[in-house]
KESE-546474 format. One line per field, with one value per residue (C-alpha): residue in three letters; x, y negated, z negated; residue number from 1. Coordinates in steps of 0.02 Angstrom, whole numbers, plus 32768, in hexadecimal, padded with zeros to 4 digits. Layout:
<sites>
aa (ALA:...)
east (X:...)
north (Y:...)
up (Z:...)
i (NUM:...)
</sites>
This chain:
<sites>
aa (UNK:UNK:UNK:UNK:UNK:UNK:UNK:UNK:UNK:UNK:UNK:UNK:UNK:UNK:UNK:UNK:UNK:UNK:UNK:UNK:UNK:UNK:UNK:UNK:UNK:UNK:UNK:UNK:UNK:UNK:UNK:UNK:UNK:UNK:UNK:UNK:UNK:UNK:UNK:UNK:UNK:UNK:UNK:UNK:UNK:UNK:UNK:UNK:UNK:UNK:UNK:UNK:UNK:UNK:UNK:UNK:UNK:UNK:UNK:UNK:UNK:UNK:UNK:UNK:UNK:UNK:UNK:UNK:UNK:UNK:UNK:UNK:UNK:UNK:UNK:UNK:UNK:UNK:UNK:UNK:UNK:UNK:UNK:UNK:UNK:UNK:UNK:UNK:UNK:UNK:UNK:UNK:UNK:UNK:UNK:UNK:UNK:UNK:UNK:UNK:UNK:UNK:UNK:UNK:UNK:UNK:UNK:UNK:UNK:UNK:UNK:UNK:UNK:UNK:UNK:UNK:UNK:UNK:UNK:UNK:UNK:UNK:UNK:UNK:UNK:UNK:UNK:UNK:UNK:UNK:UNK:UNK:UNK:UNK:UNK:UNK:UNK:UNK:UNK:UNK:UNK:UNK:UNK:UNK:UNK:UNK:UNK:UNK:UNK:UNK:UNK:UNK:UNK:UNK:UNK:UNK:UNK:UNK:UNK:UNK:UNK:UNK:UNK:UNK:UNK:UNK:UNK:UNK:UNK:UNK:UNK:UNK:UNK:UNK:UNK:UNK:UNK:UNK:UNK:UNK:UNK:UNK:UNK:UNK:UNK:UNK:UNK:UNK:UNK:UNK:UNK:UNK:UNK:UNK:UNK:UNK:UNK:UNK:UNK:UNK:UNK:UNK:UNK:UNK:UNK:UNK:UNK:UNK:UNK:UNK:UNK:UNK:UNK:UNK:UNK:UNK:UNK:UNK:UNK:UNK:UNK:UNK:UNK:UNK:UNK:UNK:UNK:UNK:UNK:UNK:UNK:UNK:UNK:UNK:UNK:UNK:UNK:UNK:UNK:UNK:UNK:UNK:UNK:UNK:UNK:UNK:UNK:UNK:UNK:UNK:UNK:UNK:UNK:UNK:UNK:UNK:UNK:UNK:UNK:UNK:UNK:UNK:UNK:UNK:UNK:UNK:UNK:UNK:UNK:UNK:UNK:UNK:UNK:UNK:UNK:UNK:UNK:UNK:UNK:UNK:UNK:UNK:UNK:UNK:UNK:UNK:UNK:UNK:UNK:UNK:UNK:UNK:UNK:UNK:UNK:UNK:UNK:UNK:UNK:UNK:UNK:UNK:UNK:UNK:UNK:UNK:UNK:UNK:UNK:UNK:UNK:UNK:UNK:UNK:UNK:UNK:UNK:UNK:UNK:UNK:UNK:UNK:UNK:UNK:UNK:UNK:UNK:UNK:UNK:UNK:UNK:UNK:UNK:UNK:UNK:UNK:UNK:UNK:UNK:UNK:UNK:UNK:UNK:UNK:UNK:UNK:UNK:UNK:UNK:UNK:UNK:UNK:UNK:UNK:UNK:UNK:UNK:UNK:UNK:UNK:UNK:UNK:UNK:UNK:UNK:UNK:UNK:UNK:UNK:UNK:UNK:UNK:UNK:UNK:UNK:UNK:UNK:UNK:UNK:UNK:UNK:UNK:UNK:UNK:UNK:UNK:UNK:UNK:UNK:UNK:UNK:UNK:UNK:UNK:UNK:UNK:UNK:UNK:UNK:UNK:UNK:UNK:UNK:UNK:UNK:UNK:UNK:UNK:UNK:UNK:UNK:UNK:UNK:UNK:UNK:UNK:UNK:UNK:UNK:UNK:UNK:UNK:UNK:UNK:UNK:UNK:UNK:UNK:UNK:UNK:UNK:UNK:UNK:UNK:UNK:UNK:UNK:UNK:UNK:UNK:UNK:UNK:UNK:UNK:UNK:UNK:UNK:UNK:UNK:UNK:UNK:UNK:UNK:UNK:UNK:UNK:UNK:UNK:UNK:UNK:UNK:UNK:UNK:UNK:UNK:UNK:UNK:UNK:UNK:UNK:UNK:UNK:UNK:UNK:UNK:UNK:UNK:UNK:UNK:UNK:UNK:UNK:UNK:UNK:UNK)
east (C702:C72D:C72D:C6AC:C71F:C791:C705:C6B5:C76A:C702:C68A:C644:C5C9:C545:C54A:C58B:C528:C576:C617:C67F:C707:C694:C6B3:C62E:C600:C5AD:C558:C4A6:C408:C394:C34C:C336:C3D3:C416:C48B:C4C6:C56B:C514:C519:C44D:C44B:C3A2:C385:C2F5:C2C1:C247:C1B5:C1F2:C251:C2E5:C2C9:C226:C27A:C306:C2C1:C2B6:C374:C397:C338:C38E:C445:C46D:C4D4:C4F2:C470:C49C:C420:C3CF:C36F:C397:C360:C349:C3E2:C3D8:C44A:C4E0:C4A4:C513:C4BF:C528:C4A6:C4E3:C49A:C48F:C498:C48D:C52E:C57C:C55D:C5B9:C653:C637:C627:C6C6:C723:C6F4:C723:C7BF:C79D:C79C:C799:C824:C878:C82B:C82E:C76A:C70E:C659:C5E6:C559:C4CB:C41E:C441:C4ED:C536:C51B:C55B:C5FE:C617:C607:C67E:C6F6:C6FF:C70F:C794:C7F9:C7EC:C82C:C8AF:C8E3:C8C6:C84F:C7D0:C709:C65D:C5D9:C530:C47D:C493:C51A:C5AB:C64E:C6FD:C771:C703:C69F:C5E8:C53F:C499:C47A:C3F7:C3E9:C458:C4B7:C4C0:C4BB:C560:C57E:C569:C5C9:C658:C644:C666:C6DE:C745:C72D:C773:C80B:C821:C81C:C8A4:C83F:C890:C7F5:C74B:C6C6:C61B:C57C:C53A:C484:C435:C3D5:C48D:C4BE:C417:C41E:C4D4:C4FF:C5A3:C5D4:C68A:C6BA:C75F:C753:C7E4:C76C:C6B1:C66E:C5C0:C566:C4D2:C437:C37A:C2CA:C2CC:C2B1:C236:C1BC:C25F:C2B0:C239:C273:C2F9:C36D:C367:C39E:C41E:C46E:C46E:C4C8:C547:C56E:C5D5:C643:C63A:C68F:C734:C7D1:C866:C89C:C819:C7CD:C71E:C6FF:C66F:C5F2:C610:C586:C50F:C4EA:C4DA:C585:C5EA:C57B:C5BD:C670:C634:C68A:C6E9:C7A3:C7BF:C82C:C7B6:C794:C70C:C6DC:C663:C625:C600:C669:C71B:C749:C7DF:C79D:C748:C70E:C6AA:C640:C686:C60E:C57D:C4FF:C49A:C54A:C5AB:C612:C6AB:C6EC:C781:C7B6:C85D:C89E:C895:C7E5:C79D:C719:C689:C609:C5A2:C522:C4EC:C52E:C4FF:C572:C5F7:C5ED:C5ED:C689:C6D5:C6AF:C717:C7A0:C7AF:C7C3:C82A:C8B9:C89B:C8CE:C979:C941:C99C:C929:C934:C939:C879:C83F:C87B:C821:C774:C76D:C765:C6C3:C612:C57D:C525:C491:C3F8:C44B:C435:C43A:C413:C3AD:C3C1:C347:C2F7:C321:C2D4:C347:C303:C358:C331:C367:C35B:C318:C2AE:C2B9:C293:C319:C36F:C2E4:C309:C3B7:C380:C306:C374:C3FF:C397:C34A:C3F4:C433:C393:C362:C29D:C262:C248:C1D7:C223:C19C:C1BB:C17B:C162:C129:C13C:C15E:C0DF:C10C:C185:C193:C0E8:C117:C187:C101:C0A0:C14F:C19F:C0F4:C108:C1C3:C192:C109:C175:C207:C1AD:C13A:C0DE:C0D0:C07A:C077:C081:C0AA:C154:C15F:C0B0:C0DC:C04D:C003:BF64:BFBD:BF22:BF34:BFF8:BFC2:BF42:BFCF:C042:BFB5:BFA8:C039:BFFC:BFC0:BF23:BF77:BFDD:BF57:BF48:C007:BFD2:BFB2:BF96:BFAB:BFC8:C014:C0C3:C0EB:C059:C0A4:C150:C0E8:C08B:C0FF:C184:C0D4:C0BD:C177:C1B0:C25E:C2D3:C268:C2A7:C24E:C28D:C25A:C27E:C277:C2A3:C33F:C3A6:C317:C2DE:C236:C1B7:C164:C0BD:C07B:C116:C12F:C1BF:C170:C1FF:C213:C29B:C280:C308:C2C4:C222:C272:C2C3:C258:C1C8:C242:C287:C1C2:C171:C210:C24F)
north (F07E:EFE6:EFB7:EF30:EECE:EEBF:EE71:EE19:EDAA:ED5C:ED0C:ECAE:ECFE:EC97:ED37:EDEC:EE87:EF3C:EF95:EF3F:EFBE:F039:F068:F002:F071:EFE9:EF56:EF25:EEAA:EF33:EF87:F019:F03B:F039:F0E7:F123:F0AE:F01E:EF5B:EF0B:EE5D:EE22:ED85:ED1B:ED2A:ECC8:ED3B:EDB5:EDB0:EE31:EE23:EE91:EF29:EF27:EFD7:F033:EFFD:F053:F0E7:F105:F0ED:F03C:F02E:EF6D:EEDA:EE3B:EDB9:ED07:ED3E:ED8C:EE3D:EECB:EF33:EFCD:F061:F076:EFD4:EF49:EEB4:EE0C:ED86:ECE4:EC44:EC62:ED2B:ED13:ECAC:ED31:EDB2:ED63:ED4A:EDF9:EE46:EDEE:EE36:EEE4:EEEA:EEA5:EDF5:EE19:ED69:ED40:EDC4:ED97:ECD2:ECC8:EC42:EC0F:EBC6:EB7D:EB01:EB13:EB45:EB99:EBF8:ECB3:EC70:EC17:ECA5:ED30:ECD7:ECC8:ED7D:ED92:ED05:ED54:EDF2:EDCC:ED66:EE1C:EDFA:EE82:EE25:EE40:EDEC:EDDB:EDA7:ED8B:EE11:EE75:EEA2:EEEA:EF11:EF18:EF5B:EFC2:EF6F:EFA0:EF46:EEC5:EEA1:EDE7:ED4C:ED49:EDF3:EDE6:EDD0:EE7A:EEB1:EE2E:EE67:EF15:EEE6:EE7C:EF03:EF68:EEF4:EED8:EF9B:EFA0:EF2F:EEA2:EDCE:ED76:ED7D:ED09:ECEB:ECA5:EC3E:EC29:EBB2:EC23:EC77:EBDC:EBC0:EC85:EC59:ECED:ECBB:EC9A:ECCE:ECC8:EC70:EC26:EBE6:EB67:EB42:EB02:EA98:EA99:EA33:EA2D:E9FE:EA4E:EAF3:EB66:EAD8:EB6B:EBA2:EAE2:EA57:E9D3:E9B8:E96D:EA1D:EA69:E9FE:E9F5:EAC4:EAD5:EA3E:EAD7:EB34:EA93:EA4E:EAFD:EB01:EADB:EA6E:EAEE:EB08:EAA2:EA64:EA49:E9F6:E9C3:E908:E8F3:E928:E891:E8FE:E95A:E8CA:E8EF:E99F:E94A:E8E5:E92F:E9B4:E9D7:EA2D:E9DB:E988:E9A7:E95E:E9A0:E957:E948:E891:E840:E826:E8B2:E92A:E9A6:E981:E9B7:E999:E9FF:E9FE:EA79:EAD9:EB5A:EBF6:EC60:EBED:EB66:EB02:EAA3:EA34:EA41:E9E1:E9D4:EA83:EAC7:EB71:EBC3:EC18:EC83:EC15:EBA6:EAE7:EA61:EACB:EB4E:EACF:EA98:EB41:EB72:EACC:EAFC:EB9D:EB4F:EAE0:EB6E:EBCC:EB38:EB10:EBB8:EBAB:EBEC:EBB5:EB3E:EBA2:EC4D:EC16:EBD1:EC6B:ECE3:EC79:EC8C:ED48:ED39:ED5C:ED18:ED41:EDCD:ED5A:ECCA:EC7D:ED30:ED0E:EDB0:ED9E:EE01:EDCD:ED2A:ECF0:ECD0:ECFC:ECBD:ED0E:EC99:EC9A:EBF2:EBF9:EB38:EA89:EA42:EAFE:EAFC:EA59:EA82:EB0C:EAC7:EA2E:EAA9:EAFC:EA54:E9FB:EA98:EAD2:EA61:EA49:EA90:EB37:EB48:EB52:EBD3:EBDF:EC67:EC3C:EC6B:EC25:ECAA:ECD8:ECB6:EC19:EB67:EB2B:EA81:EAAF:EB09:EA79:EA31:EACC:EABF:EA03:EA1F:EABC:EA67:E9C7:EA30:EAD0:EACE:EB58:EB9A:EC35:EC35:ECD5:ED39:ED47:ED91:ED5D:EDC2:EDBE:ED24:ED49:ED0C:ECBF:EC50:EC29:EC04:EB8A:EB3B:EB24:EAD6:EA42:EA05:EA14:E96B:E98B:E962:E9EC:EA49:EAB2:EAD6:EB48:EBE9:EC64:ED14:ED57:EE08:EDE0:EE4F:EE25:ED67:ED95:EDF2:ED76:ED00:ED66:ED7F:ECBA:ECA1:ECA2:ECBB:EC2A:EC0E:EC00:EC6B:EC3B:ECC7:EC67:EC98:ED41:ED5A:EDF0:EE34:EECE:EED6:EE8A:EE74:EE8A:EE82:EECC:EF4B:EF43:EF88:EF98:EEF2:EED6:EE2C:EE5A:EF05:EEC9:EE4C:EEC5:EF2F:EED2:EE6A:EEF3:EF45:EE9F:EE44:EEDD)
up (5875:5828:575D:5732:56BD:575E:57DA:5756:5752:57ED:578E:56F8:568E:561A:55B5:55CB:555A:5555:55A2:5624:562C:569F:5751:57E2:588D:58C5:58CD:591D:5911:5958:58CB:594C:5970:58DE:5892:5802:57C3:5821:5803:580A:5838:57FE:586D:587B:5927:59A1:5994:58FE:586A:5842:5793:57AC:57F3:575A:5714:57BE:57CA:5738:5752:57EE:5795:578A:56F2:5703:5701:5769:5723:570E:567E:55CF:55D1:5540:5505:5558:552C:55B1:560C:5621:5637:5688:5667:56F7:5728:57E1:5817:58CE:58BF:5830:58A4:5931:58CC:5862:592B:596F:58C2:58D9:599C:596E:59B7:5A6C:5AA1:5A42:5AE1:5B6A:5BC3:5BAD:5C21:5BF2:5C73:5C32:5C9C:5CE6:5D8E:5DDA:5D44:5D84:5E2F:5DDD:5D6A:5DEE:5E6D:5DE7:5DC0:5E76:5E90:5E13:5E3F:5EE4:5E9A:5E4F:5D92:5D49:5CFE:5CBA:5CCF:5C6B:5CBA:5CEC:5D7A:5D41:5CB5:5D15:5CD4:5D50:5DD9:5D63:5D7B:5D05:5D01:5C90:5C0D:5BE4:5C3B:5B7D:5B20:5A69:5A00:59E5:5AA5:5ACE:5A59:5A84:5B46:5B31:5ABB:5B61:5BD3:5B6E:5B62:5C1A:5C31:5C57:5C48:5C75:5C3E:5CA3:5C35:5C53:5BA8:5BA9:5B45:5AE2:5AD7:5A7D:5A1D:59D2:599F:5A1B:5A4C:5981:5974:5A1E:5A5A:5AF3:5B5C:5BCA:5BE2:5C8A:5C95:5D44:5D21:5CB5:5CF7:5CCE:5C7C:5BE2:5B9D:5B69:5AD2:5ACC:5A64:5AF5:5B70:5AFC:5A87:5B36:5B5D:5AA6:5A94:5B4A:5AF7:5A69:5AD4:5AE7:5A34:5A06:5A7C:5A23:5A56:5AC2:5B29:5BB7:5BE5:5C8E:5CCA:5D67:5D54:5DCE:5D5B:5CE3:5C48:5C7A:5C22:5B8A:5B75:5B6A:5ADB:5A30:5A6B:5A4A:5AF6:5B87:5BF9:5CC1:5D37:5DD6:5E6D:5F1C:5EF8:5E64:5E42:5DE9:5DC7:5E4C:5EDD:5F91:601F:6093:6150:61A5:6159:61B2:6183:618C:6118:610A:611C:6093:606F:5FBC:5F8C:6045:6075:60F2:60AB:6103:6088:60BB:603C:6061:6018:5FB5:5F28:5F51:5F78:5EAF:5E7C:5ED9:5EA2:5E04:5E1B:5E6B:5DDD:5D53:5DB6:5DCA:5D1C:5CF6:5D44:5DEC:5E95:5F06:5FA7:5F56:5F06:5FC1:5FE7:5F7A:5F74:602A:6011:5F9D:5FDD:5FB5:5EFD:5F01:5F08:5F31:5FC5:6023:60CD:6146:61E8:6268:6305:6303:6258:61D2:611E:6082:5FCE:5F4E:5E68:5E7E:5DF0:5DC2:5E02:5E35:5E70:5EED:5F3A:5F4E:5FB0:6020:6030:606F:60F2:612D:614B:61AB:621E:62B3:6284:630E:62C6:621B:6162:6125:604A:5FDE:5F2C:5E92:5DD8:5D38:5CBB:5C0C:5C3D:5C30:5C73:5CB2:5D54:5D9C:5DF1:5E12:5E77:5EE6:5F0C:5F47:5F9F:5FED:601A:607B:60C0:616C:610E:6068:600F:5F5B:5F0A:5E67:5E1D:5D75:5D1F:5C8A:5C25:5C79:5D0B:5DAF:5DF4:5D6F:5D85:5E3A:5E1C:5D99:5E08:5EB3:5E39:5E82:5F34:5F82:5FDB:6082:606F:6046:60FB:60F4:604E:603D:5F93:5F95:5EFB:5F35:5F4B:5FD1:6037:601C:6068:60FE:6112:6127:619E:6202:621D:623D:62F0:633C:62D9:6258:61B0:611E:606C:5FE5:5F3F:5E7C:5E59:5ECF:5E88:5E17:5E49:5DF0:5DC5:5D19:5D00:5C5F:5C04:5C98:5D13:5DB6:5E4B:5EB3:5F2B:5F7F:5FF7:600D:6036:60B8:6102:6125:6168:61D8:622C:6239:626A:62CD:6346)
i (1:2:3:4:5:6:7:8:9:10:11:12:13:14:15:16:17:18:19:20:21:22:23:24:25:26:27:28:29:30:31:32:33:34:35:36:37:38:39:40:41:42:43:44:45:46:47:48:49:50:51:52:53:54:55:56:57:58:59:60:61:62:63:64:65:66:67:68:69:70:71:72:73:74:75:76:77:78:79:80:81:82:83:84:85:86:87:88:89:90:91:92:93:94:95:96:97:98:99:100:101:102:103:104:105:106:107:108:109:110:111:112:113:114:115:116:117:118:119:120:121:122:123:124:125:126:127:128:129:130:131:132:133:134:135:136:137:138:139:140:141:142:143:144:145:146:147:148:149:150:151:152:153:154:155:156:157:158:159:160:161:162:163:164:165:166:167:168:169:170:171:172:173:174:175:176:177:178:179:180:181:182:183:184:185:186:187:188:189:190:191:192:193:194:195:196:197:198:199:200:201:202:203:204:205:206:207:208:209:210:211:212:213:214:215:216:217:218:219:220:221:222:223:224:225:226:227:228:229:230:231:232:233:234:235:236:237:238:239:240:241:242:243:244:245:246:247:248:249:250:251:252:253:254:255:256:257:258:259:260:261:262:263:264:265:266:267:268:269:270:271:272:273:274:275:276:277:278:279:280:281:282:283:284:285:286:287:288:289:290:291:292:293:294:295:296:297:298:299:300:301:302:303:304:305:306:307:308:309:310:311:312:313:314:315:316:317:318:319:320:321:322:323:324:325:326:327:328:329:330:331:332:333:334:335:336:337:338:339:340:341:342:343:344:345:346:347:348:349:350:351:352:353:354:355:356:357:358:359:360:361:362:363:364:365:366:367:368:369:370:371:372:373:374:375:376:377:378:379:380:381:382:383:384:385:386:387:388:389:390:391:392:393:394:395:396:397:398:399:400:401:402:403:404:405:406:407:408:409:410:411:412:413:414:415:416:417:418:419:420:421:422:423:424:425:426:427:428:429:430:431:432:433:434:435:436:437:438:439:440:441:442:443:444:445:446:447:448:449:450:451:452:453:454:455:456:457:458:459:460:461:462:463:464:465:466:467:468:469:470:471:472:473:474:475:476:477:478:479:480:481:482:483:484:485)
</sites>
């Protein structure tokens, strides 16, 4: 418990109505959850606002109002009236978890593609490198080998407080985030410290929540605008936008790249379906990783780690402990075909994929892609993710991924306006998902390649607002080893 005039220290109030000097239990934005002694942040949301649901918070025990607008006096209700409550929330949440971030070296990865991959391996890296240390992402939230599902890429501020208060109770020094941007947008990550931020790359996504492209790019530039002098930023100078995150910030600035001169830099020796060997700053590490992708991510993690004081050969060290991510680039392996599940759920994530298995199989054996679009989503990359499918693969099926609320016929027939009639007999639809992947392992012969992209460690799929079990690996699995032995 925690005395409102304390937390409210955190913030500036427009106006402040009834007692301050009352013990808080808690704090939420989900008028459902809320319990008696509670904090109710009414934000304005996307689809709802939180204003609406101020008397079911009270009649359920709030005792204090977080608000944008001026309310009623209501007996034993303190009412903190604010200009922006998703950001007063943030700072209020940090304040009554005792400011978590403030004891803990917190990294933010933020970027289109790469930042569950980056954030994962540098939980992992450090972990190795013996430092307890936590993990907050689109998979999973661990503390110190201590794993539990996660709900959304970015929890909201006061999840995010109350994890990181756990991972500094459990000893933990690091704390490796993923920043969305509708993180960044919701003013989710409001009071945070962070001790670096780390851009991978932006391209074509989220356009259904942005206005345009430059909305998207100039949220993801929030995380950086925020970092203080003693912080860094480090970014993917090959990316021409990542110099634009650098712009205004007060943090120490780092570039890394396959392909510029840059402050951290390496170069891909060998590369096949098993991993790959990469030189980075003189010294040969073998990864059981796979692409040029993968080679910026784990530059990217190499990077944070020396700029955290870390010893050179002690990181080559650890990284080449790390496994692939779940859903990322996973390779299965059964008579003779080699099947790769893979989150590419964007443009330009797909053709680094395909790209990757095209520079490392032969061509004589078939690249056969399985590929789907979500319901509910930016519209525009669906005819796009068919043309580069269509472009790379021998064969492709297009199929259902999450249609949400969306009829997948309809996503389908989307998404074949990007086929060119001569690719036309290359093209197959079948909407059932698992009869896709079947299909496809039933076409494939021994060295073929079969690429199962989009949902990669997702296992369900959502069908107007239910979650119905889907394991794309599962289903692999099990339909290589029936059809394949």
């Amino acid at each position: 418990m925690r005395t409102l005039s304390d937390i409210l220290l955190a913030i500036k109030p427009i106006s402040i109505y009834g007692d301050i000097e009352i013990e808080v239990a808690g704090l939420t934005l989900d008028s459902r959850a809320v319990k008696a002694d509670y904090v109710f942040a009414a934000i304005k949301g996307v689809s709802t606002d939180g204003h609406l649901f101020i008397p079911k918070a009270i009649s359920l025990g709030a005792t204090v109002i977080l608000c944008e607008q001026p309310l009623e006096a209501q007996e034993g209700i303190t009412v903190i009236l604010v200009e922006d409550a998703a950001e007063a929330l943030g700072c209020l949440a940090s304040e009554f978890y005792d400011n978590p971030s403030h004891n803990l070296k917190l990294i933010g990865v933020t970027g289109t593609n790469g930042k569950t991959s980056i954030a994962t391996m540098l939980y992992e890296c450090f972990m190795n490198l013996g430092h307890k240390s936590g993990l907050l992402s689109t998979i999973k939230y661990s503390i110190n080998g201590t794993d539990t599902a996660s709900t959304h890429t970015t929890p909201n501020s006061v999840r995010i407080n109350e994890l990181l208060a756990e991972m500094v109770d459990a000893g933990c020094e690091y704390a490796f985030m993923e920043v969305s941007s509708h993180a960044l947008h919701q003013k989710r990550t409001a009071g945070l410290e962070f001790d670096g931020a780390v851009f991978t790359n932006i391209t074509h996504d989220h356009l259904d929540y942005h206005t345009d492209f430059k909305d998207y790019l100039y949220t993801k530039k929030r995380l950086f605008d925020g970092l203080t002098l003693n912080a860094f930023a480090l970014v993917n100078k090959d990316d021409k936008n990542g110099l634009v995150m650098m712009q205004n910030t007060k943090a120490t600035k780092y570039t890394y790249s396959l392909k510029s001169v840059s402050d951290f830099k390496t170069k891909v020796i060998e590369s096949d379906f098993n991993g790959m060997l990469l030189d980075i700053n003189g010294s040969e590490v073998w990864l059981r990783l796979v692409g040029n992708f993968n080679a910026y991510n784990v530059l990217a993690v190499y990077s944070v780690a020396f700029l955290l004081g870390k010893e050179h050969l002690d990181i080559v060290t650890a990284l080449s402990a790390i496994n692939s991510v779940d859903g990322r680039f996973q390779s299965i392996q059964q008579g003779g075909v080699t099947a790769i599940v893979d989150y590419a759920h964007t443009p330009d994530a797909l053709q680094n994929v395909v790209d990757t298995i095209n520079a490392i199989r032969t061509k004589n054996e078939q690249l056969i892609t399985v590929i789907g679009c979500g319901g509910d989503r930016d519209r525009e990359k669906r005819p796009v993710m068919a043309r580069i499918a269509c472009m790379a693969s021998d064969r492709v099926i297009l199929t259902s991924d999450n249609p949400r609320s969306e009829d997948p016929d309809a996503i389908i027939e989307e998404m074949m306006l990007g086929v060119e009639p001569r690719y036309f007999k290359k093209v197959l639809k079948i909407v059932n998902r698992e009869e896709a992947i079947k299909t496809a392992i039933s076409l494939s012969n021994a060295d073929d390649v079969i690429l199962v992209a989009g949902k990669g460690h997702e296992t369900y799929q959502d069908i107007n607002g239910v979650k119905h079990p889907f394991d794309d690996k599962a289903i692999i699995t099990k339909n290589l080893k029936l059809i394949k032995d």
